[in-house]
C-alpha positions as CSV (number, residue, x, y, z in Angstrom):
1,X,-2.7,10.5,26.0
2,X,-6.0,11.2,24.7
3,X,-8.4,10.4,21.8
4,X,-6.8,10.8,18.2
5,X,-7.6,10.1,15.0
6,X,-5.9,8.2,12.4
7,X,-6.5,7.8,8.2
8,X,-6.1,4.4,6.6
9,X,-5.7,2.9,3.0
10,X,-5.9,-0.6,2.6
11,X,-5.2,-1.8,-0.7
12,X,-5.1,-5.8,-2.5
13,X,-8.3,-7.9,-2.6
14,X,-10.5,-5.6,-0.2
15,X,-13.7,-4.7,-2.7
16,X,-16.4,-7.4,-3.1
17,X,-15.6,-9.4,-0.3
18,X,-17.3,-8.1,3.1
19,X,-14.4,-6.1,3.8
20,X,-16.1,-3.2,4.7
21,X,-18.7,-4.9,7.4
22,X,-16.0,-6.6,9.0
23,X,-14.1,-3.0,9.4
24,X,-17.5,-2.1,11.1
25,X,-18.1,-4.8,12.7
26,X,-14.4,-4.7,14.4
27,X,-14.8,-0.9,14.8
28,X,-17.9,-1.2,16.7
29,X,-16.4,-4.2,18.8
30,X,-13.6,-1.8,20.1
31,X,-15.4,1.3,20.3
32,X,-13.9,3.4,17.7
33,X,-16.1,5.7,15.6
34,X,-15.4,6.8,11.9
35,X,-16.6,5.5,8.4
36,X,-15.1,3.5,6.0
37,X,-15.8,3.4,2.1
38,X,-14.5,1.8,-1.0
39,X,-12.5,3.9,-3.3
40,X,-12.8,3.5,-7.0
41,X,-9.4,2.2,-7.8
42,X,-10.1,-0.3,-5.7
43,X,-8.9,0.4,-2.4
44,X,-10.8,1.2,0.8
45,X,-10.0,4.1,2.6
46,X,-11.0,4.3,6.6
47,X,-11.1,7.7,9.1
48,X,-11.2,6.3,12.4
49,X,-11.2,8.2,16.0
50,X,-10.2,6.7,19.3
51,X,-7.7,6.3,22.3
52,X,-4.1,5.3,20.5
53,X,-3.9,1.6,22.1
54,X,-7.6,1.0,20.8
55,X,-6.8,2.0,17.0
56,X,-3.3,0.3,17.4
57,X,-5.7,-2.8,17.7
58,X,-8.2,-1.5,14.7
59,X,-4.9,-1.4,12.4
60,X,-3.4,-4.5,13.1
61,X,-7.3,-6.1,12.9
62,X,-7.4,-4.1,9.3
63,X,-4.3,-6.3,8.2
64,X,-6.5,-10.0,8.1
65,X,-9.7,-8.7,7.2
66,X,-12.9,-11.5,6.5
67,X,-12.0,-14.8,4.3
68,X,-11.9,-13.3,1.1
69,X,-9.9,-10.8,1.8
70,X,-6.3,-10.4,0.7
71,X,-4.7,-7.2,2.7
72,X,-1.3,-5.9,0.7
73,X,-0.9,-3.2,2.2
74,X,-2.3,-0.5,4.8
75,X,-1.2,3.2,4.8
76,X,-1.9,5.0,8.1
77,X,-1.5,8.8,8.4
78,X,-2.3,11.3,11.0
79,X,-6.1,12.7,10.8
80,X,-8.1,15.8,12.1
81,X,-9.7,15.0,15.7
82,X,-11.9,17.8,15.4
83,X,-14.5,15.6,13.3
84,X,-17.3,15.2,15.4
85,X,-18.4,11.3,14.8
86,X,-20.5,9.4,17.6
87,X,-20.9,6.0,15.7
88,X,-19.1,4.1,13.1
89,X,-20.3,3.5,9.7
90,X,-19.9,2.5,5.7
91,X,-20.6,5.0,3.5
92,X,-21.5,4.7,0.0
């Protein structure tokens, strides 16, 4: 199977503690490209692009996030792979 692309929402205690740099950090560790951003009811909402074992690792990674974090729950959909993306980043 090739590369696909996959939409997450990850919601409990994931704003104001790192939890978007360590989504980068473990996105750029694996090789997945995408962004990641805070939403402003206080979830964080990823778009991620990648071979389907790779972001099967990304999710599961997601679920502990850094020391502060407190993941509740994460909500993964099917997303366009037509998005051109060479990199991963946060945006603002």
């Amino acid at each position: 199977m090739g590369v696909i692309a996959r939409h997450f929402r990850i919601t409990g205690r994931v704003q104001g503690v790192g939890y978007r740099y360590f989504v980068l950090c473990v996105a750029r560790e694996l090789g997945v490209v995408g962004w990641v951003r805070n939403l402003p009811d206080g979830s964080v909402e990823a778009w991620a692009k990648g071979l389907p074992s790779v972001l099967e690792t990304f999710r599961h990674e997601l679920s502990f996030g850094p020391y502060n974090a407190q993941v509740a729950k994460i909500e993964v959909t099917a997303a366009d792979t037509s998005i051109q993306c060479d990199e991963f980043r946060i945006l603002r």
